[in-house]
N, C-alpha and C positions, 0 to 999 in steps of 0.2 A: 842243864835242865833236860828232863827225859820225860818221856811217855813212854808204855809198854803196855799188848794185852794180853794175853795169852789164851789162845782161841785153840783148840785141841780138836783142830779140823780133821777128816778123814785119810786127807791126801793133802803130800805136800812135795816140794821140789827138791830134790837131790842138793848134797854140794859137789856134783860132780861137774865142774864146768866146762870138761865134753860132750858131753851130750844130758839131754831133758830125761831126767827118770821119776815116775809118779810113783809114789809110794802109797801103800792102803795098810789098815789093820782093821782084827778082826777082835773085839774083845770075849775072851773066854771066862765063863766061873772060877774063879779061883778056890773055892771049896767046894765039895763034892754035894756034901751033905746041906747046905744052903746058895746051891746055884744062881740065884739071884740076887743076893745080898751082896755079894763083893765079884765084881769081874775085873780081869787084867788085859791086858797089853804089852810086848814089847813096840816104842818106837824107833820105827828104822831109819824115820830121819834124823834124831838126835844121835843116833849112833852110827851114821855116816859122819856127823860133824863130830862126836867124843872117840869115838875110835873104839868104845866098849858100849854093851847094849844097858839102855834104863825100861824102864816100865812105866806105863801108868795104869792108876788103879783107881776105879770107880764103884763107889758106895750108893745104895738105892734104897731105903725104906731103914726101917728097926735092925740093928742087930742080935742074932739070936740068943734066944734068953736061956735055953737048958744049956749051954758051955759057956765059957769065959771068953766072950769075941775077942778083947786082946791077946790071950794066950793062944787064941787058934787065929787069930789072923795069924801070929809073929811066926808060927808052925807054917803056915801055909806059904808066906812068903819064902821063910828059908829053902821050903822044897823048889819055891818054883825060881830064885835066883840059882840055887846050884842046878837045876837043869837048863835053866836060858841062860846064865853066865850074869846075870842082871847084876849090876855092882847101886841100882838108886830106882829107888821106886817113889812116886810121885802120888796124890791125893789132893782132892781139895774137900775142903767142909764147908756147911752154909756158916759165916764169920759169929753169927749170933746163939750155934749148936755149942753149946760147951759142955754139953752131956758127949756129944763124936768124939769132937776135939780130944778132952781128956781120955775117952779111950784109943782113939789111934796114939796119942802121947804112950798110952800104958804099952801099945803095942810096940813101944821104939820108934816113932816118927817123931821130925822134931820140928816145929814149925816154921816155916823160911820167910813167908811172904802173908801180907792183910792188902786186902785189896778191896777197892769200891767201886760200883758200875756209876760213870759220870754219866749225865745224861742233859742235852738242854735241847726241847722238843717245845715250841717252831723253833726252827732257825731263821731269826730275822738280821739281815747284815746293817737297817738302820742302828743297830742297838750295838753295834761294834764302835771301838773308838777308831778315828781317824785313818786313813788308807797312810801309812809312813815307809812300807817297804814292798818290793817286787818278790812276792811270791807267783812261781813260775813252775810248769812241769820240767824234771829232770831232764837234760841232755847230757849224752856222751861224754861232753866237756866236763860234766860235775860228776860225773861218777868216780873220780881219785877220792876230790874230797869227800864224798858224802859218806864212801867207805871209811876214808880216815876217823869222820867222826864219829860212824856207828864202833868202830873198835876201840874208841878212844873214852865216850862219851856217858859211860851207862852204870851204873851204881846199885840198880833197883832191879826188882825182879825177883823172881825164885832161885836162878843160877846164883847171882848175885849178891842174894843174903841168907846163899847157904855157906857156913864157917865151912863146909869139909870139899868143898867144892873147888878147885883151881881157878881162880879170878882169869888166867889170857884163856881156859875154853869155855866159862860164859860169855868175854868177851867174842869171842870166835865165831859163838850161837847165832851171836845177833847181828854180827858181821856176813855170816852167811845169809841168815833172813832179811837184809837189804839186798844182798846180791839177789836173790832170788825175787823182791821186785820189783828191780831194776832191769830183771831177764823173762819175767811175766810175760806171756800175749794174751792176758787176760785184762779184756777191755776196763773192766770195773775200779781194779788196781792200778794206782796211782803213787806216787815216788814226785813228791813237789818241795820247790828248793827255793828256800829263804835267802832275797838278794842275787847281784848280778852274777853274771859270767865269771870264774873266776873269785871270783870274791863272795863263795857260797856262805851264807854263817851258820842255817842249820838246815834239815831236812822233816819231812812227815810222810810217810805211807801210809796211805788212807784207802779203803775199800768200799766207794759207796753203791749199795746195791738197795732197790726199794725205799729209794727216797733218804735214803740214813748215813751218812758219815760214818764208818768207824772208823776212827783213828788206832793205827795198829798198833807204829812203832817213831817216835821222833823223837831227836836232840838238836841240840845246838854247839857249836863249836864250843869245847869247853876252854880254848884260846881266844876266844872273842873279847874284844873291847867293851862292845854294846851293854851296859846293865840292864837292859830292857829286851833283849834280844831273846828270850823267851816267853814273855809277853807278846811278844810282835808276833813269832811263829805261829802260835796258838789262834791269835786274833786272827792273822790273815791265812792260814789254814781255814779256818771256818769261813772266811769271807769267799776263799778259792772255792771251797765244795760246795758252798751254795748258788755259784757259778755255773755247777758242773751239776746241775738239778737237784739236790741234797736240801730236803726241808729238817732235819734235824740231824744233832751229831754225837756220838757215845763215844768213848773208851774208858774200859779198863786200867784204872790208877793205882800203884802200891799208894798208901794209907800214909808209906813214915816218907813220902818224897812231899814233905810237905810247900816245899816251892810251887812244883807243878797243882796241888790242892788248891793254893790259893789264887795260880793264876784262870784255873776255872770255874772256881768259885764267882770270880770279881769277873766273868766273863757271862755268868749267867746260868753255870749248868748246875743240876739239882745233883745228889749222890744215894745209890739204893744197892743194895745185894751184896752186901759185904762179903767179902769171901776167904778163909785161911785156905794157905798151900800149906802143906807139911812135905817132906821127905824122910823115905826111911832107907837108913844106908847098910850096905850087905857089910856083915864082919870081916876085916880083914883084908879091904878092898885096897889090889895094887894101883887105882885111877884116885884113888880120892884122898884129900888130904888127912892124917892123924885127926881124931875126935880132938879136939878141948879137954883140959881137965875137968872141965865142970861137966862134961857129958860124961866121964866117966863115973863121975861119983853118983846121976843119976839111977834110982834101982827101978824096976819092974817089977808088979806083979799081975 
């Protein structure tokens, strides 16, 4: 059982684990002739951890009406993967746009991930069931395991439920985005671990700033005994950041991980801002896996 959210923050931590490198981007127009409808990115932290640069790519208002947005996005992109090298370019749409959706689709994007923003504002801990397990912040001691389980543990997500994409370097992503914080001195950032010493069964990274929980990234041992052992996370996750002054708490949920749906559902929280990822993959790409045959037979126009 997992949570994931995917927060496309400014700066992020290197996987360099010699020393701390803060990374920034700066997103540019990607068409000349409509500067503010579509800007890019390459990120330099996904491609410290792929070993090849991706993008991402942010959509703002209508797309323009005298050309064929998907024929000139698909143009635009092509130019700008063969001069940044970019082999996957990233996008989200609002999940209820199915006017975007079908045209980045036109454009060659293919959708990876739906996602829901969970929300449950107050956070009231009488309203939790029963205290049954020691959620604790991370020490030294759990750091084998909790690595073990972020590389072991994760199913969901964009990396994840993209077919063209390597399953062990999404695993890898998100291996690294524990490490990172684990290795945080960012007071707000939190790494709390389900059960004793030793006998860790899952983990939560949670970031609460202004009063709000976000819950970033957690699992559960997916060799655990417990059938309940992600219920418990979840509950005493919430019960711990409301400890930690946290009057309400969000994350970001894929849509098809419907275990975790239901354990926040029955937990209290409401669901708003659906959201599709899509990916569009550069042709020919020596990092990513062969299309499906069913992507090939898809046409464009």
């Amino acid at each position: 059982m997992e949570i994931l959210v995917e927060n496309n923050v400014r700066c992020l931590l290197s996987c360099d684990s010699r020393r701390t490198v803060v990374f920034s981007v700066e997103y540019q127009p990607l068409l000349d002739s409509h500067p503010d409808w579509a800007k890019i990115a390459c990120l330099p932290w996904d491609e410290a951890i792929f070993g090849f640069p991706v993008a991402d790519l942010r959509l703002a208002g209508d797309p323009p009406l005298e050309t064929n947005p998907s024929v000139a996005l698909r143009e635009a992109l092509d130019a700008f993967c063969a001069q940044t090298k970019s082999e996957l370019v990233s996008v989200r749409a609002d999940g209820a746009d199915t006017a975007a959706q079908a045209m980045l689709i036109a454009a060659g994007f293919l959708p990876v991930d739906f996602s829901l923003l969970a929300l449950i504002q107050p956070l009231k801990p009488e309203s939790l069931p029963p205290h049954r397990f020691t959620m604790r912040p991370a020490g030294p001691e759990d750091h084998k395991a909790i690595l073990h389980i972020a590389e072991s543990a994760f199913a969901f997500g964009r990396y994840h439920g993209d077919p063209r994409f390597p399953r062990y370097m999404a695993n890898r992503r998100y291996l690294q985005w524990v490490r990172n914080a684990l290795d945080t001195a960012d007071q707000d950032d939190h790494v709390l671990v389900l059960g004793r010493p030793n006998a860790v069964l899952g983990f939560m990274n949670v970031v609460i700033r202004d009063g709000n929980a976000d819950l970033r990234l957690g699992a559960v041992d997916p060799e655990n005994e417990i059938g309940f052992a992600g219920f418990a996370l979840y509950a005493e996750t919430l019960r711990a950041a409301h400890s930690l002054s946290a009057r309400s708490a969000s994350a970001r949920i894929a849509a098809a991980n419907t275990r975790v749906m239901n354990v926040c559902a029955s937990l209290g929280y409401r669901f708003f801002s659906p959201e599709t990822t899509l990916h569009w993959h550069v042709p020919n790409s020596s990092h990513l896996l062969p299309a499906p045959i069913s992507l090939h037979q898809r046409t464009f126009t």
